[in-house]
MITI-278598 format. One record per atom (N, C-alpha, C): residue number from 0; residue in three letters; atom name; x, y, z. Coordinates in steps of 0.05 Angstrom, whole numbers. Example, Ala and Ser with C-alpha at 12.3 -4.5 7.8 and 13.67 -1.06 7.14 Angstrom:
2
[vonu 0, Ala, N, [264, -114, 156]]
[vonu 0, Ala, CA, [246, -90, 156]]
[vonu 0, Ala, C, [264, -66, 156]]
[vonu 1, Ser, N, [257, -45, 142]]
[vonu 1, Ser, CA, [273, -21, 143]]
[vonu 1, Ser, C, [258, 1, 157]]
# end
This chain:
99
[vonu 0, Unk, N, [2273, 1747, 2252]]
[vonu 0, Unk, CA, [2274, 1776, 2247]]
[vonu 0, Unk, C, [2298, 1783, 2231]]
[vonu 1, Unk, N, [2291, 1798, 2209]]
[vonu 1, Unk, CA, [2309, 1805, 2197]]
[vonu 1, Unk, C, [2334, 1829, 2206]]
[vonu 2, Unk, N, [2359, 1827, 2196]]
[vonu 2, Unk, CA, [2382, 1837, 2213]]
[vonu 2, Unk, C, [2378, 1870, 2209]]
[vonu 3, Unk, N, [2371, 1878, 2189]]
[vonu 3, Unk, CA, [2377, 1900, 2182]]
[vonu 3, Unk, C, [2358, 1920, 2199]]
[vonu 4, Unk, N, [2340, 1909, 2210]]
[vonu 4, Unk, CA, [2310, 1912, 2235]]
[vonu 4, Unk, C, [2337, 1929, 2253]]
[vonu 5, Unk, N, [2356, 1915, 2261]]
[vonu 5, Unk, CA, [2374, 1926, 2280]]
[vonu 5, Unk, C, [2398, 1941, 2279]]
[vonu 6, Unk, N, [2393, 1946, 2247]]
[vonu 6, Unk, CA, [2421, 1965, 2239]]
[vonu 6, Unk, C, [2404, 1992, 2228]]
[vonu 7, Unk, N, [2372, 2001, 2233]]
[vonu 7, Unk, CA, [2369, 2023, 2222]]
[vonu 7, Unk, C, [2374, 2048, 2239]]
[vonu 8, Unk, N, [2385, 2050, 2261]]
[vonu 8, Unk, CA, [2401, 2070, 2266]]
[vonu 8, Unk, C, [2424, 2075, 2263]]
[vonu 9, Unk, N, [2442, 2058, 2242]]
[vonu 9, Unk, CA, [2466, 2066, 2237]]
[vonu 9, Unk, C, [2463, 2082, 2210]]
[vonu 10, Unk, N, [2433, 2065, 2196]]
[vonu 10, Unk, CA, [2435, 2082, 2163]]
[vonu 10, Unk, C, [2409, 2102, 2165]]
[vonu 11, Unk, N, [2399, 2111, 2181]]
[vonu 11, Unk, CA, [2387, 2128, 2192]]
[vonu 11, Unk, C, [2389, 2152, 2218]]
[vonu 12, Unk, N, [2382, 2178, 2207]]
[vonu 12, Unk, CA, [2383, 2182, 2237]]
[vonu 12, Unk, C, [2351, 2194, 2248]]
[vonu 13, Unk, N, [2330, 2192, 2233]]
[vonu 13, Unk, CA, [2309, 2191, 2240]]
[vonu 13, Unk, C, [2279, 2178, 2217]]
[vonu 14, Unk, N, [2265, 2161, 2232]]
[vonu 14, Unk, CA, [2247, 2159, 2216]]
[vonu 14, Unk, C, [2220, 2169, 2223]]
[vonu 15, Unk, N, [2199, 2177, 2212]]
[vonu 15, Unk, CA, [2175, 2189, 2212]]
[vonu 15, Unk, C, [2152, 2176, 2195]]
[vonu 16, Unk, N, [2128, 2171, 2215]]
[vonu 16, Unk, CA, [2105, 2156, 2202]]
[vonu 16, Unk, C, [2086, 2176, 2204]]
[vonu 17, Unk, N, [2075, 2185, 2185]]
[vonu 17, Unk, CA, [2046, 2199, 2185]]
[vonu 17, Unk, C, [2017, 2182, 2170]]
[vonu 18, Unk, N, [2012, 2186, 2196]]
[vonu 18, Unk, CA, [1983, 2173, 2182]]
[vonu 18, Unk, C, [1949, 2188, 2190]]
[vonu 19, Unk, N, [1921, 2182, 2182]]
[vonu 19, Unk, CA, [1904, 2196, 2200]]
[vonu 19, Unk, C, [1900, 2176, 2214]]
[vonu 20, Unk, N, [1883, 2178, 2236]]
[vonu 20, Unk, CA, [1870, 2160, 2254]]
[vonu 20, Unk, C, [1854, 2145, 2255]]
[vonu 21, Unk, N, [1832, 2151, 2231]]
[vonu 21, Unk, CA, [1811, 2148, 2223]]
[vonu 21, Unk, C, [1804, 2138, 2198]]
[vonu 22, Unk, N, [1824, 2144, 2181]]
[vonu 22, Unk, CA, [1810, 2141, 2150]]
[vonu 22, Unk, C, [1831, 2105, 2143]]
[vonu 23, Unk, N, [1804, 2091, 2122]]
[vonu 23, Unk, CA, [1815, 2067, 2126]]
[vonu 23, Unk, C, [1839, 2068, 2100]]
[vonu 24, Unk, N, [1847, 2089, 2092]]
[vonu 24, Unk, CA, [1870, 2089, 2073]]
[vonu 24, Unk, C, [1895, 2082, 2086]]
[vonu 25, Unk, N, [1900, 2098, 2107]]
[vonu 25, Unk, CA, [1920, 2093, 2137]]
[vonu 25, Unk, C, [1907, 2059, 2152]]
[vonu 26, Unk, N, [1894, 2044, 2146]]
[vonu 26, Unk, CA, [1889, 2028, 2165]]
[vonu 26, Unk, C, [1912, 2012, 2161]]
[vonu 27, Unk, N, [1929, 2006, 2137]]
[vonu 27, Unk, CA, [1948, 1991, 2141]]
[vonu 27, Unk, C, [1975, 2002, 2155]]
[vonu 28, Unk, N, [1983, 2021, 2154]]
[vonu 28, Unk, CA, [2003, 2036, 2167]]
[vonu 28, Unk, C, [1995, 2048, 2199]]
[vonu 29, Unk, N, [1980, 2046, 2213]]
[vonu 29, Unk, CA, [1967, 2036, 2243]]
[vonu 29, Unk, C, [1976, 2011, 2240]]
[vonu 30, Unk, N, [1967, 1994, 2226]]
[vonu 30, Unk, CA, [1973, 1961, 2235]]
[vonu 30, Unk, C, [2001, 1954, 2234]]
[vonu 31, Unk, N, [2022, 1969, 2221]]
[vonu 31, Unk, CA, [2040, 1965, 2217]]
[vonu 31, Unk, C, [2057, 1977, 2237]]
[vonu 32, Unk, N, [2049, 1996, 2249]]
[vonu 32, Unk, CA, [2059, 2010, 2281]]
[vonu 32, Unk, C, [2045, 1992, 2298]]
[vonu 33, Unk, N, [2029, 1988, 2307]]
[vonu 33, Unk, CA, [2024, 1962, 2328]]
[vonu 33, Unk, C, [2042, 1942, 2326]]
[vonu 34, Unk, N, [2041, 1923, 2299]]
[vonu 34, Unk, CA, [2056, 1904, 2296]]
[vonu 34, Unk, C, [2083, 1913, 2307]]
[vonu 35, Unk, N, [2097, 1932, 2289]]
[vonu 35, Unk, CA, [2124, 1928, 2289]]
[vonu 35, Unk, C, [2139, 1941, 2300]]
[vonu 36, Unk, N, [2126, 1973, 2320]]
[vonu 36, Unk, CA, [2137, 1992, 2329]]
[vonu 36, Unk, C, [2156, 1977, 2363]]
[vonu 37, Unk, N, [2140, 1968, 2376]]
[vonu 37, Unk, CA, [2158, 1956, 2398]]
[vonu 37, Unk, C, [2193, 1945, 2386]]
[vonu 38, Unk, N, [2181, 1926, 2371]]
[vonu 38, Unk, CA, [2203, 1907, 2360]]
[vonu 38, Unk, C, [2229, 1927, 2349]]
[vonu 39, Unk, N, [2223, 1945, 2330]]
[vonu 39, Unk, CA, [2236, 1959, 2318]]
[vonu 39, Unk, C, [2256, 1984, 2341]]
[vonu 40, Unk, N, [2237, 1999, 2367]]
[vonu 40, Unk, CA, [2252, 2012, 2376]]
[vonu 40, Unk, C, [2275, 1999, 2403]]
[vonu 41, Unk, N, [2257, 1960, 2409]]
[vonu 41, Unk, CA, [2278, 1950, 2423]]
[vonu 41, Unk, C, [2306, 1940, 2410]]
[vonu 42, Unk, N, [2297, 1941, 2390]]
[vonu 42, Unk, CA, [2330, 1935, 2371]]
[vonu 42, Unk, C, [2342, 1967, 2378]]
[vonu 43, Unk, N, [2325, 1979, 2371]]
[vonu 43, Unk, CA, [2341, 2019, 2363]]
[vonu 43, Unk, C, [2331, 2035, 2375]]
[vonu 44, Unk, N, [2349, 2030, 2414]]
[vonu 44, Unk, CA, [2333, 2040, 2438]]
[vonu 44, Unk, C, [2335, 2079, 2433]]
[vonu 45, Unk, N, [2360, 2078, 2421]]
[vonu 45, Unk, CA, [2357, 2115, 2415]]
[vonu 45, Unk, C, [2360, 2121, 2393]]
[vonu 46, Unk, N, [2340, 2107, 2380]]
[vonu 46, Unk, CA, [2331, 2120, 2350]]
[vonu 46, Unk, C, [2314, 2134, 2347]]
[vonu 47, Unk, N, [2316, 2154, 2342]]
[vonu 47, Unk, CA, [2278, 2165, 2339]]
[vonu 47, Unk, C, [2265, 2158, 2327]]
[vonu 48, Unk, N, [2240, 2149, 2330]]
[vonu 48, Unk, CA, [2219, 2141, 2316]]
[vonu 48, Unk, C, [2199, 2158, 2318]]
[vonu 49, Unk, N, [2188, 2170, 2301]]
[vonu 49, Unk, CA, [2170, 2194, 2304]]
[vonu 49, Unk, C, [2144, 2181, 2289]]
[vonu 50, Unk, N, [2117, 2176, 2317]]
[vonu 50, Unk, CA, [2090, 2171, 2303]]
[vonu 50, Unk, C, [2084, 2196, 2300]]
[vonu 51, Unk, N, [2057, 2206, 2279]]
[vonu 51, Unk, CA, [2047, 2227, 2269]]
[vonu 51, Unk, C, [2023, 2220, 2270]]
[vonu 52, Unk, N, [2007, 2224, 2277]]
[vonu 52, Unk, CA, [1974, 2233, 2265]]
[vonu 52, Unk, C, [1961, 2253, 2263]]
[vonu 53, Unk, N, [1949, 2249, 2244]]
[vonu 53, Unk, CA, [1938, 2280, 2230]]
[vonu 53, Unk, C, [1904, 2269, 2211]]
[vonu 54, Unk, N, [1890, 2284, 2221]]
[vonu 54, Unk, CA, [1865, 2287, 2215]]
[vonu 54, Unk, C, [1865, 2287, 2183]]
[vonu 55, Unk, N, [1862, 2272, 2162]]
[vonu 55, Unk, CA, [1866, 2270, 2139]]
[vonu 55, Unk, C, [1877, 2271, 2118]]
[vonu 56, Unk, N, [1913, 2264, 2129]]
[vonu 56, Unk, CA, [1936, 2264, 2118]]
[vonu 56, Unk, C, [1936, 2232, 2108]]
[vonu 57, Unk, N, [1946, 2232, 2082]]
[vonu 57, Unk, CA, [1957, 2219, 2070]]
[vonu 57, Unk, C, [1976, 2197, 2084]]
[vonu 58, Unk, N, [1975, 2171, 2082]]
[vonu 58, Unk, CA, [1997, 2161, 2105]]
[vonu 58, Unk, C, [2026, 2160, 2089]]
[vonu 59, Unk, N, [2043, 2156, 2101]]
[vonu 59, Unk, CA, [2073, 2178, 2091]]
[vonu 59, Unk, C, [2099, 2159, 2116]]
[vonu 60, Unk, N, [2110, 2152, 2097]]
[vonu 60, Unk, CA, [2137, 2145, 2115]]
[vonu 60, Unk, C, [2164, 2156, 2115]]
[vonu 61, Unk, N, [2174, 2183, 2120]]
[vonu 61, Unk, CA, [2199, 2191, 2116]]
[vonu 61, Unk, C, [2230, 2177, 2130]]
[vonu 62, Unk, N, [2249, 2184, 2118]]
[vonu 62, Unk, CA, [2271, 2183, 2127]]
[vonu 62, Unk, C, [2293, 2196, 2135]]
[vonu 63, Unk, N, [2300, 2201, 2143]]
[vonu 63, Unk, CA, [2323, 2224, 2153]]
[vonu 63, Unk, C, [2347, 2210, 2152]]
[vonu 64, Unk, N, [2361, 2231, 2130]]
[vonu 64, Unk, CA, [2394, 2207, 2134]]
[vonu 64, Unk, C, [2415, 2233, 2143]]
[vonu 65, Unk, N, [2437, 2223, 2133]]
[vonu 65, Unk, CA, [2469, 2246, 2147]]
[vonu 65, Unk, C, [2462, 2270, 2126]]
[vonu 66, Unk, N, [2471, 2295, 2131]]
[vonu 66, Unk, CA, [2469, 2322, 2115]]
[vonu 66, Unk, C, [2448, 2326, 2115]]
[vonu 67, Unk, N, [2429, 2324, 2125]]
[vonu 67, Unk, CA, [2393, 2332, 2134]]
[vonu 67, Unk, C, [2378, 2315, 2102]]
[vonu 68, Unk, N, [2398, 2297, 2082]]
[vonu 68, Unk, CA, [2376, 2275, 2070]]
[vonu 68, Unk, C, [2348, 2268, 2077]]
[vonu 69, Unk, N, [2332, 2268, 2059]]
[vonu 69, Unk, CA, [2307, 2259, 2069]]
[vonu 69, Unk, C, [2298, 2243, 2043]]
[vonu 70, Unk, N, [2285, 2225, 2052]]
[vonu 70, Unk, CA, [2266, 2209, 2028]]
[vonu 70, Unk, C, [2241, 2208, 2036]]
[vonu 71, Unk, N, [2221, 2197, 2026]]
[vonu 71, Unk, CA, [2189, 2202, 2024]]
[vonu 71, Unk, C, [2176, 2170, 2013]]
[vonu 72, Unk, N, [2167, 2157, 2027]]
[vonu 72, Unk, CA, [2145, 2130, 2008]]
[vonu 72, Unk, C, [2120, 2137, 2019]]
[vonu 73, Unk, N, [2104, 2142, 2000]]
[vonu 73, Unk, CA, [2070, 2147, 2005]]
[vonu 73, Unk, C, [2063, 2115, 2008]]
[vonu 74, Unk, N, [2054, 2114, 2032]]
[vonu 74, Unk, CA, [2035, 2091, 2034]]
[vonu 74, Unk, C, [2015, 2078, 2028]]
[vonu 75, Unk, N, [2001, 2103, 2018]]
[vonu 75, Unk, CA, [1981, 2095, 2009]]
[vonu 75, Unk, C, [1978, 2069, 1992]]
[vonu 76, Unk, N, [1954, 2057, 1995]]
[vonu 76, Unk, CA, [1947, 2024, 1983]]
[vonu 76, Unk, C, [1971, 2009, 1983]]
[vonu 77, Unk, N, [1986, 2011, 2014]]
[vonu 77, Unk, CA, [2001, 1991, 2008]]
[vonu 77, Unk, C, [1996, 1967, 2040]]
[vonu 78, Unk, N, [2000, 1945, 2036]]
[vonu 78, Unk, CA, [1994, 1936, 2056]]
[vonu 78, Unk, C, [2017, 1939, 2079]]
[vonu 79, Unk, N, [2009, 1919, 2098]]
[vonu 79, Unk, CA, [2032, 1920, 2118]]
[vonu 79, Unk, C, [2066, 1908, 2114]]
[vonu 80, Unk, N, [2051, 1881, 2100]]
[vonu 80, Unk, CA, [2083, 1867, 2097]]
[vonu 80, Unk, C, [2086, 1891, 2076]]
[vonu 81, Unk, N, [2075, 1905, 2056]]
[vonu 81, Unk, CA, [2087, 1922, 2036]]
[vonu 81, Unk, C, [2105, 1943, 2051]]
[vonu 82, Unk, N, [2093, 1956, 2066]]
[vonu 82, Unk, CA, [2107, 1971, 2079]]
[vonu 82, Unk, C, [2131, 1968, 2101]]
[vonu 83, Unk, N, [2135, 1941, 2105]]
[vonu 83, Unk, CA, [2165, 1933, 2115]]
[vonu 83, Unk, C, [2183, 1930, 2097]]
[vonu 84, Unk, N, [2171, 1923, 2074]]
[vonu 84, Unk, CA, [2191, 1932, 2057]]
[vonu 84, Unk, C, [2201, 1953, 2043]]
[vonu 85, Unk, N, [2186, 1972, 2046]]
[vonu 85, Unk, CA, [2184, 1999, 2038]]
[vonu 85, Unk, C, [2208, 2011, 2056]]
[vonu 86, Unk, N, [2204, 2003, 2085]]
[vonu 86, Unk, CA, [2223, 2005, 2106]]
[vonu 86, Unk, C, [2252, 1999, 2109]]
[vonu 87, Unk, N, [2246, 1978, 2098]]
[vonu 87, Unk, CA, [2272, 1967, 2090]]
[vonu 87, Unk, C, [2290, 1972, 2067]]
[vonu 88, Unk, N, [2282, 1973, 2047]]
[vonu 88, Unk, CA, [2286, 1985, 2023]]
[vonu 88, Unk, C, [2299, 2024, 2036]]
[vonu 89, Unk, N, [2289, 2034, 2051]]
[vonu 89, Unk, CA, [2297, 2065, 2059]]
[vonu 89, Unk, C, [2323, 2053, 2083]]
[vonu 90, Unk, N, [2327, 2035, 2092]]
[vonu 90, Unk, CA, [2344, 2033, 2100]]
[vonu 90, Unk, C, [2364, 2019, 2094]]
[vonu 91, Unk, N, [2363, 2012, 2062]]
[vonu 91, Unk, CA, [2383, 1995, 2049]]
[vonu 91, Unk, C, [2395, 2018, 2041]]
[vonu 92, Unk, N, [2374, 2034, 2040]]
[vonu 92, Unk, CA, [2386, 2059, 2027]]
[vonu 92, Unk, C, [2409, 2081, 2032]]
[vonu 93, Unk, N, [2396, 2082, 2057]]
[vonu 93, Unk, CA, [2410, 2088, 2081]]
[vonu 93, Unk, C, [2447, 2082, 2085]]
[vonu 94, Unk, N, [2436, 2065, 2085]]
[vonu 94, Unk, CA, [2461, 2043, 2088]]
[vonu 94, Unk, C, [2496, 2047, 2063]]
[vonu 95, Unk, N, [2479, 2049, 2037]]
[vonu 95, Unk, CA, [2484, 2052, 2007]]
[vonu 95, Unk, C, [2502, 2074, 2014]]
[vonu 96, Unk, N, [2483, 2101, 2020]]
[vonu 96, Unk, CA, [2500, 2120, 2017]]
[vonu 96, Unk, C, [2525, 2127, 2044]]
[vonu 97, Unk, N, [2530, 2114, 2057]]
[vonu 97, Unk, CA, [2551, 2109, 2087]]
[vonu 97, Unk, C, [2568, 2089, 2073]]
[vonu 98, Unk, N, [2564, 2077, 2042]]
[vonu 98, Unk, CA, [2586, 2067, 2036]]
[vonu 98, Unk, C, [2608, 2076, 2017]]
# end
């Protein structure tokens, strides 16, 4: 497991997944909360992690950094490993600007 899995509440202070429930555009971002959501909040027991579903929204990964920052990666057509990196990448980011 990669380290940075356990440092995204230092370069974050909230993350947000929106996806629908239903539509298979979101099917990889569901699979990517099953997979990785345990793992992710036992590293970052008081991080917030905010799931979303919504009846034919777009699936959507935000970020919340210091000064109410926010960033945005549309999910769409991306797979799962894509989207850990998408993850990761927002919390390199994260990270970047705390230096």
């Amino acid at each position: 497991m990669a380290s940075w899995r356990g440092n995204i509440s230092k370069c974050m202070k909230e993350l947000r997944i929106l996806f629908c429930q239903s539509s298979p555009a979101s099917a990889p971002a569901r699979t990517f909360v099953e997979k990785n959501y345990k793992d992710l909040k036992s590293l970052n027991p008081k991080f917030p992690i905010l799931i979303r579903e919504c009846s034919g929204i777009q699936p959507q990964m935000w970020a919340r950094y210091d000064m109410g920052v926010e960033r945005c990666v549309n999910l769409d057509g991306m797979s799962e490993p894509q989207i850990l990196k998408a993850l990761e990448d927002l919390a390199k980011a994260g990270g970047a600007t705390k230096a």
